[in-house]
C-alpha positions as CSV (number, residue, x, y, z in Angstrom):
1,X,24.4,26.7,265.0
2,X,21.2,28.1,266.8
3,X,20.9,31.2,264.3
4,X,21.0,28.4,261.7
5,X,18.1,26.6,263.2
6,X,16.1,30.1,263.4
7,X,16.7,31.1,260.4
8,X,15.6,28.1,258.9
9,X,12.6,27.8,261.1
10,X,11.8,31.4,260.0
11,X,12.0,30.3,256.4
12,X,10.2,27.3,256.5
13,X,7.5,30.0,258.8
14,X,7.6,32.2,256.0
15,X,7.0,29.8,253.1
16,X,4.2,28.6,254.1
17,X,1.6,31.4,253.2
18,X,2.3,31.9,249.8
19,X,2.6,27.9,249.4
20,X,-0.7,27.5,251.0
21,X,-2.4,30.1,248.6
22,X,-0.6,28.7,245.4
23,X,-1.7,25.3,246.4
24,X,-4.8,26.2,246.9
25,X,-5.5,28.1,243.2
26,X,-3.3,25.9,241.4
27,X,-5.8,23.3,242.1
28,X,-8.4,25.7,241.5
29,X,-6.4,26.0,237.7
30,X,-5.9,22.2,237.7
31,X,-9.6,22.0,238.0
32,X,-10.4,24.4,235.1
33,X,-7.3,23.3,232.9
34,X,-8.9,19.7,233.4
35,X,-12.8,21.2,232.2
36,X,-10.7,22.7,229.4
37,X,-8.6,19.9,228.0
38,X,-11.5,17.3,228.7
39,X,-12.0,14.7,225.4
40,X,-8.3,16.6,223.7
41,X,-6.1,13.4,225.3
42,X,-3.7,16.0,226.8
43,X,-2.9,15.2,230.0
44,X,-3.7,17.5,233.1
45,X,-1.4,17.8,236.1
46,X,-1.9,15.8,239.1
47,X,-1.6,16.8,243.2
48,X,2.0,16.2,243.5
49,X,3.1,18.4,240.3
50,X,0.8,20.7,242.1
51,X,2.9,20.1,245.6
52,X,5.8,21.0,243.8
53,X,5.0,24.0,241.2
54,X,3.2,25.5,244.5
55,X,6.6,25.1,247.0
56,X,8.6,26.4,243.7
57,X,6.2,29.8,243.4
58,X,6.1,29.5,247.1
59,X,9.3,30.1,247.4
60,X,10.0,32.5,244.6
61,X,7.8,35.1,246.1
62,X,9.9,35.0,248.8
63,X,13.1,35.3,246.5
64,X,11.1,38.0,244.9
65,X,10.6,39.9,248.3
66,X,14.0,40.4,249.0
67,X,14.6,42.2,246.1
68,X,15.6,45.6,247.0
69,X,13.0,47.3,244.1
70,X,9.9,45.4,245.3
71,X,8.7,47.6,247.9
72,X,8.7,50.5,245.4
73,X,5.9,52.8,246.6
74,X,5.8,52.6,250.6
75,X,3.9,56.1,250.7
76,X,1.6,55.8,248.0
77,X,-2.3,54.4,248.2
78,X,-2.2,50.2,248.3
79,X,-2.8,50.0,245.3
80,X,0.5,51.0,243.9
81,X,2.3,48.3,245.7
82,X,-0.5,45.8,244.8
83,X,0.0,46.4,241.3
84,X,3.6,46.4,241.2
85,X,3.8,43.2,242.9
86,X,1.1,41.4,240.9
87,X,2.9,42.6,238.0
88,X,6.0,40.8,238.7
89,X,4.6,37.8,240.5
90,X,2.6,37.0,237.6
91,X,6.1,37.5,235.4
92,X,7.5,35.0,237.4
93,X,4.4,32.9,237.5
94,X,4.2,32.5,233.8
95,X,8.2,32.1,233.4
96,X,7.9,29.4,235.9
97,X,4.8,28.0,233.9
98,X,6.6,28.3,230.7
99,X,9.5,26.4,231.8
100,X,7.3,23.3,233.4
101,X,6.4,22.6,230.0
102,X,9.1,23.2,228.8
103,X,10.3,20.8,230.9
104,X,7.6,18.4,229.5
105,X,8.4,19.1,225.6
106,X,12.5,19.0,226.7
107,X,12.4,15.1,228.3
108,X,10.1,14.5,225.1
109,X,12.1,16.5,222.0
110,X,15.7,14.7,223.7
111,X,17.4,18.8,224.6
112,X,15.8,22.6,225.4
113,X,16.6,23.8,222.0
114,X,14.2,21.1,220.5
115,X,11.9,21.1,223.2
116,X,11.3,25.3,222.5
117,X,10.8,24.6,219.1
118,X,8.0,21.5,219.7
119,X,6.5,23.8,223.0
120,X,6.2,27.3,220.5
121,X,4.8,24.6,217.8
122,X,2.1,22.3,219.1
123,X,1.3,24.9,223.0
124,X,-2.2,25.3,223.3
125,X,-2.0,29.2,223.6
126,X,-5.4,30.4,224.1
127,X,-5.4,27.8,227.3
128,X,-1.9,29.2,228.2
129,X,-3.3,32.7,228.6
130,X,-6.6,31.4,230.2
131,X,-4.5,30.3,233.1
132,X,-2.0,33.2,233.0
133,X,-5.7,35.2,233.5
134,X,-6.6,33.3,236.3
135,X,-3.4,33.4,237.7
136,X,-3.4,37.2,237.5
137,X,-6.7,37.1,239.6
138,X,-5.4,35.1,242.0
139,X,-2.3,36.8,242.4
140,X,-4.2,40.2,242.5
141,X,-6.4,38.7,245.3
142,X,-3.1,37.5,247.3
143,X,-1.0,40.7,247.3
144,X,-4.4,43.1,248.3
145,X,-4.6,40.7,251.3
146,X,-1.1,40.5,251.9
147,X,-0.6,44.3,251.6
148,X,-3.8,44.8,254.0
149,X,-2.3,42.2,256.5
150,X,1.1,44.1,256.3
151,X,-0.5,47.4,256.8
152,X,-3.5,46.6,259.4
153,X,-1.0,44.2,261.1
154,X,-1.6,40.4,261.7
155,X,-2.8,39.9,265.3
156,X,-5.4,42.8,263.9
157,X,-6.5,41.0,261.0
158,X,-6.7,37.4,262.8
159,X,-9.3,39.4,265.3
160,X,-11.2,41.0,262.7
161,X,-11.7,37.5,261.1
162,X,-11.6,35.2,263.9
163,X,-12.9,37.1,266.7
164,X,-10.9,38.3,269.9
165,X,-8.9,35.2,270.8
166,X,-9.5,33.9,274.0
167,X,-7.7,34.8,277.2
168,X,-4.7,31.7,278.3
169,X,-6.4,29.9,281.4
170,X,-4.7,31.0,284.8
């Protein structure tokens, strides 16, 4: 029971980095999806959609982590790894975006098949990719600072930032 408890402390620990960061720009894309679509009548997401698209990414980079090919170039330069995992964080990303309006077009159409068929018809493409760019910055920026933190090591990277932490009172 107590290895249950850790590893689900050590989970909930773990998701709360990437969840953070995709809260964080998904607002950031709220905000410029909501500039974009101002005066079309379509309607923009709101904080709690937000909430929850940023635990489900959250969470899927974890789910992507564990795959065995994602640490695929351990001795190369950064940048390799950076790449590799933008590149499939931003696959996910836009499969995950694609299927929240899905979603959306689904609930509306009455089944998936239907809802496809409306989504591929009346998507706004152009603002589609518009996010999937600034998604792809975004996710660039978070795996450089992830790979740095994993490489430079965290109590480093908090001093660098922060300053040396202060010494516990005796």
């Amino acid at each position: 029971m107590a290895t249950a408890i850790h590893r689900i402390k050590e989970e909930m620990l773990a998701v709360i980095p990437p969840t953070l960061f995709f809260f964080v720009a998904l607002h950031i894309i709220a905000l410029v999806r909501a500039l974009l679509l101002k005066g079309t009548g379509i309607p923009v997401s709101g904080s709690i959609s937000i909430l929850v698209a940023s635990l489900i990414r959250g969470k899927s980079v974890l789910v992507a982590d564990m795959l065995p090919f994602i640490n695929r170039f351990p001795e190369h330069p950064l940048i390799y790894n950076v790449a590799w995992k933008t590149a499939i964080y931003l696959v996910i990303s836009a499969l995950i975006h694609y299927a929240e309006r899905l979603y959306d077009f689904a609930r509306e159409a009455g089944g998936i098949a239907a809802g496809n068929e409306k989504l591929l018809a009346e998507m706004v493409w152009p603002h589609f990719f518009a996010i999937q760019i600034i998604l792809l910055v975004l996710i660039f920026m978070y795996c450089s600072i992830r790979e740095l933190v994993r490489v430079i090591g965290k109590e480093k990277v908090k001093r660098i930032f922060f300053g040396p932490l202060p010494l516990p009172a005796v």
